[in-house]
Structures are given as C-alpha cells and as structure tokens.
N, C-alpha and C positions, 0 to 999 in steps of 0.2 A: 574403124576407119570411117570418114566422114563424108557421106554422098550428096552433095549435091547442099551443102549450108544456104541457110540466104537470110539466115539475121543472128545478129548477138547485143549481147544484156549486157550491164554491170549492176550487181545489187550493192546499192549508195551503201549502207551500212557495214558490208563484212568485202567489198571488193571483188566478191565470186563471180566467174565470167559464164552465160548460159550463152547456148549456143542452138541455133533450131536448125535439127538435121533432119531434114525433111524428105533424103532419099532414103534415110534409115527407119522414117516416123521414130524421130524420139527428140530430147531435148536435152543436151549434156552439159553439166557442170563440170567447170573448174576451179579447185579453191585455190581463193588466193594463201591459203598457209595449211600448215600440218598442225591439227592441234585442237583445243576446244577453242570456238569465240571469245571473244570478252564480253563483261559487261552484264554476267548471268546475275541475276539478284533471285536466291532462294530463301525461303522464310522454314524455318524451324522452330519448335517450341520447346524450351524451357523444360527439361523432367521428360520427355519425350525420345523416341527413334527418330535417327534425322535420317533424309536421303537425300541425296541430291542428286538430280540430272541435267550433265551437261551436253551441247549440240557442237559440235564442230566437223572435223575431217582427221581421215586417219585416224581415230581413236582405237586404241588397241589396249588387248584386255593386261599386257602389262605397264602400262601405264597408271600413275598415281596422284593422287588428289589433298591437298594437307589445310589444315584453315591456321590462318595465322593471324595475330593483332590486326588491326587496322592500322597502327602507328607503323606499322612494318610493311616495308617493299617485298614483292617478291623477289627475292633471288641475291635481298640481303645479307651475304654470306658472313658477315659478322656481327650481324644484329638479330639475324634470323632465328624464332623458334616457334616451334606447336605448339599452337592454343592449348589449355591444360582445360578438365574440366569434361570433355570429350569423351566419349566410351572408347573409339578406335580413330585414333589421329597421326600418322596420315593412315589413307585405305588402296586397295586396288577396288577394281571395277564388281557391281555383282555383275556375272557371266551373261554377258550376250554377244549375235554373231554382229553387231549393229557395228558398224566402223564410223558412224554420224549419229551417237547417241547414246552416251554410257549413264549408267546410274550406279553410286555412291552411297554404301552405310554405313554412317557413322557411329552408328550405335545408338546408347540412352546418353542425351544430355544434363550433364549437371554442372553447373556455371555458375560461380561466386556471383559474376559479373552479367549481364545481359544485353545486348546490343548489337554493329554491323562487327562484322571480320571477314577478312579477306580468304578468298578462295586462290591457291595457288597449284599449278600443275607441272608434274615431271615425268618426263621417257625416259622408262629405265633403258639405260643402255647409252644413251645420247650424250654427248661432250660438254660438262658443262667448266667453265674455265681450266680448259685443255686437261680436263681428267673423264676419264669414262663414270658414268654415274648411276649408284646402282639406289638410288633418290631415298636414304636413310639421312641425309644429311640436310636441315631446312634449308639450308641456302641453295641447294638443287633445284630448288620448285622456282623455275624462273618464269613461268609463264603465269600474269592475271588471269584469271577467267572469270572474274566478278566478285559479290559480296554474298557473305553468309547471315543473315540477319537472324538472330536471335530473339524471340517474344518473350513473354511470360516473368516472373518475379526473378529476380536477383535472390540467389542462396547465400547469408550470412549467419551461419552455424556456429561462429567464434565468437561474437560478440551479442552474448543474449539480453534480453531485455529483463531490468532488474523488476520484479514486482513485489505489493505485500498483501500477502492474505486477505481477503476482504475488500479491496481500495481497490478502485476501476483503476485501468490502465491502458494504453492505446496499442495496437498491433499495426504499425506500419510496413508494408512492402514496398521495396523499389524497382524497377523493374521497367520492362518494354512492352507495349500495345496491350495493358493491363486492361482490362474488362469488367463492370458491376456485374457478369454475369459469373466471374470468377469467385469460386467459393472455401473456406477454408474450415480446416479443426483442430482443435488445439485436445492433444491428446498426451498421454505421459510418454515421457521416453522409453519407458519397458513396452509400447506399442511403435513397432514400426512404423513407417508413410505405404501406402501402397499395402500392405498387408492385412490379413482380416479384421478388421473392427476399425479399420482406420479412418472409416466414416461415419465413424461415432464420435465425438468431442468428449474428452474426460467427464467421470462425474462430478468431479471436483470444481465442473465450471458453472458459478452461479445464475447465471442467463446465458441459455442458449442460442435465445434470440440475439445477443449479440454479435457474435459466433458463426453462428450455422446460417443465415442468411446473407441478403447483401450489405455489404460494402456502406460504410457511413458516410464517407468521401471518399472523393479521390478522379481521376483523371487518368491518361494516358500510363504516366510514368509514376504515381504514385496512387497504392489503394490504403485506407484507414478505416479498420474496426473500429472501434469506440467503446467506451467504457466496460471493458473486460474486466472482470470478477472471477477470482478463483479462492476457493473454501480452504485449500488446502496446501501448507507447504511443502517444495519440492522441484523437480525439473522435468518440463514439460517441450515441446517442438510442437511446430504450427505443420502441419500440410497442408499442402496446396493444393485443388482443381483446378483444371483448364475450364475455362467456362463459355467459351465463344468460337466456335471454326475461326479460319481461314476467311470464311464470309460473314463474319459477327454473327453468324447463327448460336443461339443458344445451343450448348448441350447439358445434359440432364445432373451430372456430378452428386451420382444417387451411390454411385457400386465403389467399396473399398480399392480397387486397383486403380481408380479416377484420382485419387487421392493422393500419389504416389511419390510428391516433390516436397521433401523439408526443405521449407526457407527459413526458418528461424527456430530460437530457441529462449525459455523464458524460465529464469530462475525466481521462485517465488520464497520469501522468508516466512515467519510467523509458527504459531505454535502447532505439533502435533499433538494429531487429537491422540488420546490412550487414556484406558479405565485405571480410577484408583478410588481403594476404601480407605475412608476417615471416620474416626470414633468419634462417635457425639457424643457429649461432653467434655471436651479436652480441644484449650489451643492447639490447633490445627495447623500447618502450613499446604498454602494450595501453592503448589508448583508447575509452570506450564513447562515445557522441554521445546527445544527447538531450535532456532536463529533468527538473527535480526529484531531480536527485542529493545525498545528502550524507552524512557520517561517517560514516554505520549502515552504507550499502552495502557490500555485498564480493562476490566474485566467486573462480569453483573455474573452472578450466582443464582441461578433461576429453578424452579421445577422441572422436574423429568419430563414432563410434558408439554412445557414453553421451549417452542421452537426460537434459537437463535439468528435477531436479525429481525422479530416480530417486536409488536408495538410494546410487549411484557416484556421483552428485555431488557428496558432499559430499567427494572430496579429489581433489587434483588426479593428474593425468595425468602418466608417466615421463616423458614428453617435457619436462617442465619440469625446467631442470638444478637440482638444488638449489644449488650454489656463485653462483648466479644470487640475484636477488631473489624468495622465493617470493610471491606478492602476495594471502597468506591476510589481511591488515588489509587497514585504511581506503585508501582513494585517496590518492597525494600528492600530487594536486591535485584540486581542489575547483571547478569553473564552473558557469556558468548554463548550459551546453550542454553540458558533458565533465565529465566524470571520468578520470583517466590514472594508471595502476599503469609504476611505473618498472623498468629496467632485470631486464626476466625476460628467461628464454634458454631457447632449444627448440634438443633437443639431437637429435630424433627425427623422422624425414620422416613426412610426412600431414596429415590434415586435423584442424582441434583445435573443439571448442567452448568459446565461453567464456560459463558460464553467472552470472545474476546475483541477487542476492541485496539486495531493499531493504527488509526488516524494521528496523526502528530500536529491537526490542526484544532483538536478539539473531540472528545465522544460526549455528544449530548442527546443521541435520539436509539430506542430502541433498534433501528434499523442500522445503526454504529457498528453493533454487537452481532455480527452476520458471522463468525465463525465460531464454531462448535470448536473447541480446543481441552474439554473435559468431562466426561463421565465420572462424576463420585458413586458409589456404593455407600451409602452407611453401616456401621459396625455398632450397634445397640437396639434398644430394644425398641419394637412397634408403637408407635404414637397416634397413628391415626386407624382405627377407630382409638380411641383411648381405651387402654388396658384397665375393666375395672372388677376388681377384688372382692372376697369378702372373709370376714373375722367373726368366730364365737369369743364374746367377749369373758375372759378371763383362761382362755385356752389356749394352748398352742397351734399357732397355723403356719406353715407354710407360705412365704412369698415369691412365686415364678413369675418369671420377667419372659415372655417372648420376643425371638429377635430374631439377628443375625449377625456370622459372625462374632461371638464375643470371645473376649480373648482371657478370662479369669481375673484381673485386675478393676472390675467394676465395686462403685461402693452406692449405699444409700443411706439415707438417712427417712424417717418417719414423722409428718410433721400435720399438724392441722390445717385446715384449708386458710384460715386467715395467714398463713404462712407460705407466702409463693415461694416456690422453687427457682434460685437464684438469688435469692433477698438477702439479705447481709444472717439472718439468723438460721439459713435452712440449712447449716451444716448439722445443726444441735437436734436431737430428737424431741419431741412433744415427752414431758414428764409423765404422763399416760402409758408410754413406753416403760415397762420395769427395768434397770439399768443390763439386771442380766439377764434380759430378752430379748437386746437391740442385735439388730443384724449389723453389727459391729466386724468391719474387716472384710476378705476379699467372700466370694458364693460357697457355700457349700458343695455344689453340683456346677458342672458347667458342660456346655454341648454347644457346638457352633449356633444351634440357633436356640437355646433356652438356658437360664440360668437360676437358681433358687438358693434362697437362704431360710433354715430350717428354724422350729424353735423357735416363732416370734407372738409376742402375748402383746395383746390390746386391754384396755383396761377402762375405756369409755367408746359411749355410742354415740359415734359421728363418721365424719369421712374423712379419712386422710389422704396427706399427698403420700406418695413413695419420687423421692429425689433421688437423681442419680446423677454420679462423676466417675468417669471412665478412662480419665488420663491414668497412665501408666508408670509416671515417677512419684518415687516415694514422696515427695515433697508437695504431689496435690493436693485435690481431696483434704483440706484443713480450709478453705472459705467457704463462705455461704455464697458465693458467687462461680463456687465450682459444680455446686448441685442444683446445677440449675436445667437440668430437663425432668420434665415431669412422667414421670416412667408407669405409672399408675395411680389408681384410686384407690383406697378399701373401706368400706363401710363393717363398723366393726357394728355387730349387732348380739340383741339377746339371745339366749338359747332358743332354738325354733324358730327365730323369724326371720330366715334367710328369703323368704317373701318380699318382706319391708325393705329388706337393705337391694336386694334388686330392682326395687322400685327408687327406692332413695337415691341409687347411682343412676337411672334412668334419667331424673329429672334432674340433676346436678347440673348447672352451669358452669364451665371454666371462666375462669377469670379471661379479661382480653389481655392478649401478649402483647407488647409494644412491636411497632415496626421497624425493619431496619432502614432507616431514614438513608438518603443521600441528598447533600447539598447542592444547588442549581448548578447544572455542568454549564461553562461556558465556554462557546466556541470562540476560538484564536484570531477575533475577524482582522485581519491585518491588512488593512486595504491597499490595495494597488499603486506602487510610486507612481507620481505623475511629475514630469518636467515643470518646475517653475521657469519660465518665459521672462522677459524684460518686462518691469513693469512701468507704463508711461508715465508722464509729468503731468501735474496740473489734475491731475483727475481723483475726486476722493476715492478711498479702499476703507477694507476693513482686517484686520487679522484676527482670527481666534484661536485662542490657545487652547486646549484639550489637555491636562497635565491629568496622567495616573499614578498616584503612591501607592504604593508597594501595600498590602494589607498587612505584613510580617513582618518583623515583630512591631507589638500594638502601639510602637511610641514611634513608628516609620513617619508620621507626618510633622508640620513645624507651623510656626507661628507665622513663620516668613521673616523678614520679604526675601523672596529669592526672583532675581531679575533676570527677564530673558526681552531679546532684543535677535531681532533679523537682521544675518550678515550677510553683506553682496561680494561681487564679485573684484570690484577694487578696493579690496579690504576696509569697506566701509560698514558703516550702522543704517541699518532703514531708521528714519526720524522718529518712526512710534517703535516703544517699547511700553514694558510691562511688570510691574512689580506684583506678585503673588503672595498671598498672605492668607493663613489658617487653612490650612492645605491639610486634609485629616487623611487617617491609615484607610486602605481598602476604596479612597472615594474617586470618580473619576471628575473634575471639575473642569467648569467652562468659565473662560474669560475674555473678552473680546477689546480692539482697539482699533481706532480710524487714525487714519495717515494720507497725506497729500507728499507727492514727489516734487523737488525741486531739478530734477533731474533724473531721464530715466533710470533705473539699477536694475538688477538683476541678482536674485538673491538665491545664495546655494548651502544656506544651513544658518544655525542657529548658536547663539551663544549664550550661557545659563550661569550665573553668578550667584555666590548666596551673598548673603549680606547680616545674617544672622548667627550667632552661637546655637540654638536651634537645631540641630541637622536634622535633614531632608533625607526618606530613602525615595524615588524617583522609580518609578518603572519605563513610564514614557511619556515624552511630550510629541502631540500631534499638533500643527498648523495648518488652518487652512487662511487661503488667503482669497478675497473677492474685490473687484474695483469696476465703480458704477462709470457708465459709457457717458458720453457726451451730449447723447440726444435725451437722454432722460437719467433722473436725479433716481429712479425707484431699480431701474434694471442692471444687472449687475452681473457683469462677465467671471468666473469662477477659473481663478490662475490653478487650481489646483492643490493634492492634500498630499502631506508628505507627515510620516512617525519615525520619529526619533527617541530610539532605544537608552536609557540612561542607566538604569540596574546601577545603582551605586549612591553612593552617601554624599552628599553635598553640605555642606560646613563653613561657616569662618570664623578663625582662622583653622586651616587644615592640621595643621603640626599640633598636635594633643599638648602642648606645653604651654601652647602661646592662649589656652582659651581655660575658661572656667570649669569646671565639671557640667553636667548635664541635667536638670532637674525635671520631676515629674510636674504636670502643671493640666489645669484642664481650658488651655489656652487662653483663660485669662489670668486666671490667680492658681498659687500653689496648693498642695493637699498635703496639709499639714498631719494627716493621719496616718502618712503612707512613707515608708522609705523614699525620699524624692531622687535620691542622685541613679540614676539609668548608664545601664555598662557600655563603655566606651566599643562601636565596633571592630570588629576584627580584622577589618578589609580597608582600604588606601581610603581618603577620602580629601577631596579636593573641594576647593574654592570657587574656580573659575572654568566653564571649560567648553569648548566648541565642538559641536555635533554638526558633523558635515552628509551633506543628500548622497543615500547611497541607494544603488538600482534592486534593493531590498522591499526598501519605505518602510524601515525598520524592524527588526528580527524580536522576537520576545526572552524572555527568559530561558539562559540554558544554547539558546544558540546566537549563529554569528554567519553575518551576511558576506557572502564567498561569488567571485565573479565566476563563470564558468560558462562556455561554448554552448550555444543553444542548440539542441539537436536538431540536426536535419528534418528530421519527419514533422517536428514542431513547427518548424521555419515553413514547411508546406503545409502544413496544417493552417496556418497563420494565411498566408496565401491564398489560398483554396476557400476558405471561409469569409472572408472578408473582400472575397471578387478581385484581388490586388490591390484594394484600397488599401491598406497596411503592407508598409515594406517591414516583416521580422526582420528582428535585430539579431544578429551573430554572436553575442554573446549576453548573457542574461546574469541577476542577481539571484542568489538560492539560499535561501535559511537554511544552513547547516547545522547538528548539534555537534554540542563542545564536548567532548570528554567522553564520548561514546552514547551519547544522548543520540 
C-alpha cells in the first residue's frame, strides 16, 4: 500500500512508471508490459557456448526463448522457423528465482552462416491466435526481444577447396568481426577440430609459417592465408581459433580445445608417396599412383639423399643411364589413378627419390619438384664403392656379385676395359674368356643379397669389366646396350701376385659415365590479357607481331607470306598489315608495323591468311600495340598485349586437291639428295581465319580458354589488396585442359 507518494517517473525507453513512496521509504516500479524488453542485442561466437540474458518483467522459469532468421518476424506463423546450426533451439530459462532477468543456453554453436538473428519469446501456456500454446510451434514466439549476433568464421564443410600437391593455394574465410588475432590449422581429417593435436597443422604442410600464424589479409568479414603448400595428397579441414575477446583483447589459441571450429575443408590431388624396387639393368617403368594427374606433371629422379624441392632437384641423378629413357617430359600414360614414365634404367646401386612436379604452367626450377612421390629400392648389385675382383690366370675362379635383392635371372658378360659396359659390343665376351668358361646364362648360387657364377677362367693379365643385364624376359640380355651396368672389376693376374692386382685395381680409373641431360624447361609465360581501348586518329602507332611456330615436326615452318592484319570492331581492317615470310620450326619471331588512323577504331582480334602452298604450323601470335602522344614524337602510350592461340596448319589452298604436293626445301632452293615431297597433315587445315580477344590472352597447347565465375574470396582478394582501386570482375577467363589434360 502506498503511504504518503509525492512524485513519479516515466522511463522514455521501456515506458515503466516509478513511483517515490516516501511513507513506506521505497521506490516502486510499474511495468508497462509482461515480458522481456526489446531491443536486447547479445553477441555470441561462432564454435562457442552461447548464453543469453534477457531484462524485462514477469519472466518466469517456463517461459521460452528461440533465435530465428532475420528475414523472419516474430510470430510469423507461416513462415516461421528455428535457426538450424544451434546446439539447443528454442531453450527454457537456466534456473533462477530472478522474475526481471533470465539467462538462456544455447549450447555450442555451429553456423553454416554467420551474422544478426533475431531473438523471439514465448509463455508457455499464454493464447496465441486463440489456441493455448505450449511454444513448440515457431510461430508461438510472438514477442521481439532483440538480436542475436553471431561473430566468428562462416562453417562451409560442403564445398572444399580444390588443391594440388606442392602449389600454394589460398585459405579464405568468411565470416563476422573476424580478427588478425584469429589463428588457424589445417590438419587431416582423421584429426578432429577441438581434440588432442588439433593444434598442430599436419605434417604434410610445407610452411608452417603460412598457417600457424597471422592472417595475410583480410578485414572485418573476410581473413586470407596465403600461399599454402601441402606435400601430400588427400582430405584435410582447416580449424579455427577465436583470437580476440569481446574487447579485441588478444587470446593466447596455444591449447588443442581453442581450436575447436571446422570451417572448411581441402581436397588435395597428386601423387602418393610409397616404396618400390626396380632392377637395374632393365627398362623399368616408374609409376606414381594417385589423382589428379596430367600433361603438366613431370618428375626428376634424384639420390636418396637430395631432398625434394632443393636446388638438386631439378636434374636427375647418375644413376639414371642416359641410353635409357630419360623421363624429363610428360607421362606416357595418363590415368584417373597413375601416371607411368616408361622404360628408364638405373645403372647405379641405392636408394633413389623420385620427386614430382604438378605446375601446369611450367617445371623449371629445382624448387618445382617439392613433393617426395617415390622411394625406389634397387634390385642388383653394389656400385659404389666399386666391386673389385681378382683371377689366377689360367685357373678357375669364382665371380660374386654383392647386392640386393636379386631375383636369379641376372646375366653377365666379361669384357676389357677398352669396352664399356653398355657399348654396342659388351654383350660379347673378351676372347681371353675360353668359350667354355664364360658365365653364360642365369647364377649359379643365388641369395637375396649375393649371387655367383662358378668355373670362370681368365687367360690374360689385365682388368676386366664384369657387365651386367638383369631384365627378366627372355628376349633381353641379346644387346650391348643391355649390359650396360658395370657390376665389377677383376684383375686377372699371375700365380702369387695377388699384391699387384690389389694395387692394379686401386689405382684404376673409371671411365666418366655421360650425364643424363635435360633440355632447358620452359615456363608457360602467358601474359595477362589486357583490353584493347579505341585507338585515336591522326596520331602515329606501331604494332608488333610476335609469331611462334610450332618446333614439331621439323618442316612446321614456311617460306610465307602469311598475312595478318588487325580487325575492329565495325568489321573493318586496321590500315597496317603484315605479310610474314621464312618463318622457321621452334623459332619465336618479331616483326613490327606503324599506322596512322583516319578515324578512331577499336580493335578486338586478328585476322591470319596464308597466301602460300607452304603450310605454316602456328603455335601463337602475340600483338602488342603502342601509339605516340601528341606532345611528343618519342613517348608512347602502350594500348596493350594480347596472344592468340593458333595450334593448327595454315595453307593455300586448304582442300588437299586443289594444291600441289608439298616439297622439302631449305627455304631457298630444293635438296635434291632428299625425298623432297613431306606428308600431307592429318588435322583440317585452313586458309583464312579470325582469332577473336578472349579473357584468356590466349591458352597454349592442349588447353582452351573457358569463362567461369570468379570466386568470391578472389574478388576480396582483389579488393582488399588494391585499396578499391580495382573493381574484380565477376567472371574471369581459365585455361582449361582438353581431354583430361
């Protein structure tokens, strides 16, 4: 009861009337409503326990609390639903006797999505469109009570990022009030998020520093790693730390349970690594196993002890015979699970790496070759030190071979040192050998790691090779290019002077083994399309042409002329054109032309004619184009470089009937020594034909330029780096391969 009032409030905000009872000493409140306020805004994180506390009147412990869309009203009865993604949605109260101040758990959240949602409330019990309501139903929760704001990265588990073995790749997150203090680990998927070691980063990840520390860019709503590197193929999830309170204070995101939010997921292709023995002496096939293989890949054969990815990797190891296949190109075969490089030959005992290489723009640097995709084991006998023998001459001796693994199918032959091992004659024995003392045919003795052939007679005093061929079909073992590892030495010597012949093989020099060469790798430099612009009137230019012939086969170039001329955009001719002539195989040549406009144009490709019987194979023509300004004759604004892909045969006339045969010729006069007439190709071959600018700036061999959506994280990427100078474009040009390339 109220003794004695003598003043009252209205609080502007929530309408509650106070009242100052001053016979009672107190101060009493009236709400203006039953229920929580509005207008509460709680913040929650991402991978976290959410609570929420609301303030109102009458709050009662069963009453209940739901978070719904944003796009969605409370008490939308046919549009209404519970946010998904929530551990417990809707909740009652946790227990208190507080009738002006309940609190709300929602449990751990995990949220595709990240941002506001709306907070809605219902009384169980209370009428809502004349039904009693026991608030299981979204459209129950009629009452706003504010927003739920959600922080932290956006979970996108379904759509993982493709990557490839070896090649950086970017880790974006999107997300709300993202923080550089936020840190992340990219771990395999047989490690949980939140679980022990989840604050480790795989070991398969090539820099850690990428990774484990901050953030490369990024902002508010978007964080980017940068140049991620993983060794290894397979499927991997990024977790997440919280890295910033409530008050942007750093926290530490040292301890595995910090760790605890998968936002993403990354599928890596490329080779797995696994051990395999190869016999030396014998074509060999190196096979890698895996996915996502094709044409770009290649692979360096290096020592057991050149780390892959180091400046040695980029050329192969002695041990690969060069008379062999060196296997510095493409694969010869091409699967959804393998890649196989054919008939190599390891001429050298030990353990080999075979390191891989899957850029698709080019492998030309040691540091290309960054994944380990093979351990060989060799299957013959010890090379280094060299295995050295010795013979009483005219007696029987024994030849043992140390090794490993050998399989009983090894052969050898006996030869003098003027006779290397692999030379067209080392299949044949040295005539010093009596016919029926050669170790003709498979060992006598064999043991996985030694093998011996019984019963062999020398018959002069010198030093021989011992050649060995260890291929396994009957049909080896017949060339001197099969025996071509050197398996030992023996010095056959006199009776008693096994002294000499120790000393004779001491100071023996081996001949030098040739290397196995690789030809200069060149990278794919395919420069950035740039927009050709109008170009003005009255002002001189210049255009250059850049033409590449095909280096294959050797008669790909022509005498000319083959005419190229710049097309505009009202199907007209720019005024300068260009006739081309003696255009050779493999060469890249420059040719330049000035032009004055009579009228602005604006040019968006190019038109290529031949004009001769001759045919042209074409890889690409590049233009650039330049036109000097008006205040000065010397300075000269640069319209931009654009390549255009031609991969084909250019001819006139096209139709193989209407033209003469094709002669050999060394561009001036014939070679009358030589078959002259050259085989008609196998592929279309055209006359006349227009290459139009595509958001490529031309594609190389084997692929084809494909419009496609630039992704999101790029397009901020873009953004972000460039200050907003650059508006990214929404869809982008991508060198695609043809045919499974």
């Amino acid at each position: 009861v109220l003794r004695t009032p003598t003043g009252l409030g209205i609080n502007p905000s929530t309408s509650d009337l106070w009242i100052a009872d001053t016979g009672n000493e107190r101060i009493r409140q009236i709400f203006s409503q039953v229920g929580p306020n509005q207008n509460h805004r709680v913040f929650c994180s991402n991978g976290f326990e959410c609570r929420v506390t609301l303030q109102g009147n009458g709050l009662q412990g069963t009453n209940r609390v739901a978070v719904i869309p944003l796009s969605q009203e409370c008490g939308e009865a046919e549009v209404a639903s519970f946010q998904t993604g929530i551990g417990r949605n809707p909740v009652s109260e946790v227990p208190s006797a507080s009738y002006i101040e309940k609190t709300y758990s929602f449990g751990l959240l995990n949220m595709d999505k990240t941002g506001t949602f709306r907070l809605c409330f219902c009384n169980v019990g209370s009428v809502v469109y004349s039904v009693r309501t026991t608030c299981e139903d979204p459209g129950s929760y009629i009452k706003d009570a504010g927003v739920l704001i959600v922080t932290g990265p956006d979970e996108d588990l379904n759509r993982p990022i493709h990557a490839t073995a070896g090649l950086p790749f970017d880790l974006p997150l999107f997300g709300n009030a993202l923080s550089s203090f936020d840190r992340i680990r990219l771990v395999s998927t047989s490690q949980n998020c939140g679980a022990p070691g989840a604050a480790l980063s795989s070991s398969a990840v090539m820099d850690l520093g990428k990774t484990d520390f901050e953030r490369a860019i990024g902002g508010l709503s978007i964080s980017i790693w940068e140049g991620i590197r993983v060794q290894r193929l397979g499927q991997y999830r990024v977790c997440w730390c919280r890295g910033a309170d409530d008050d942007s204070r750093q926290m530490p995101c040292a301890a595995d349970e910090e760790f605890r939010l998968a936002v993403l997921t990354v599928s890596v292709v490329g080779p797995e690594w696994r051990q395999e023995s190869l016999r030396m002496g014998a074509d060999q096939d190196i096979v890698l196993r895996g996915n996502g293989f094709g044409a770009g890949d290649r692979i360096r054969i290096v020592d057991g002890d050149t780390e892959c990815g180091s400046v040695m990797a980029a050329n192969f190891s002695m041990a690969i015979e060069p008379m062999g296949k060196v296997p510095y190109n493409m694969a010869n075969m091409i699967g959804n699970d393998r890649a196989i490089w054919e008939g190599v030959r390891i001429r050298f005992f030990g353990k080999l790496n075979v390191c891989w290489c899957g850029a698709r723009d080019g492998c030309t640097e040691g540091s290309d070759f960054n994944v380990h995709a093979l351990t060989i084991a060799t299957i013959g006998p010890k090379t280094h030190p060299t295995q050295k023998l010795s013979a009483t001459i005219g007696e029987d001796t024994d030849i043992t071979l140390q090794g490993a693994n050998f399989i009983g199918t090894e052969k050898i032959t006996i030869v003098e040192t003027y006779t290397k091992c692999g030379s067209f004659y080392s299949n044949l024995f040295t005539t010093t050998v009596p016919a029926d003392k050669r170790p003709v045919g498979n060992p006598f003795e064999v043991t996985t790691d030694r093998v011996r052939w019984t019963k062999v007679r020398l018959l002069k005093e010198t030093i021989f090779r011992v050649c060995l061929c260890s291929c396994a079909s009957p049909l080896c073992c017949q060339r001197g290019e099969d025996f071509f590892v050197e398996a030992a030495l023996i010095y056959a010597h006199q009776p008693g002077q096994s002294q000499v012949a120790a000393q004779e093989l001491a100071d023996y020099i081996p001949h030098e083994l040739a290397k196995p060469d690789v030809p200069p790798q060149l990278a794919l430099d395919v420069p950035p399309p740039t927009s050709w612009t109008t170009v003005p009137k009255d002002l001189p230019g210049d255009v250059t042409f850049r033409v590449k012939t095909r280096d294959a086969p050797a008669h790909a170039g022509t005498k000319g002329p083959i005419r190229i001329r710049v097309y505009c955009d009202d199907f007209g001719h720019f005024p300068a054109h260009i006739e081309l002539v003696n255009l050779s195989a493999g060469a890249t040549q420059e040719f330049s032309v000035p032009f004055v406009l009579d009228e602005p144009l604006r040019p968006y490709g190019i038109e290529v004619e031949s004009l001769t019987h001759d045919a042209w194979y074409c890889e690409y023509i590049e233009v650039d184009m330049h036109w000097r300004t008006p205040a000065s004759a010397t300075q000269f604004v640069h319209l931009g470089s654009n390549r255009f892909a031609c991969n084909s045969w250019a001819v006139w006339p096209a139709q193989r009937r209407d033209r003469p045969p094709r002669e050999l010729t060394d561009s001036s006069a014939r070679l009358p020594s030589q078959d002259r007439i050259l085989p008609e190709p196998q592929v279309a071959l055209w006359e006349r034909r227009f290459f139009e600018l595509d958001p490529c700036g031309g594609c190389f061999f084997g692929f084809r330029c494909e419009e496609e959506l630039t992704p999101e994280a790029d397009r901020e990427k873009i953004a972000l780096t460039s200050g907003g100078a650059v508006l990214p474009m929404h869809s982008r040009g991508v060198c695609r391969p043809v045919c499974g390339d």
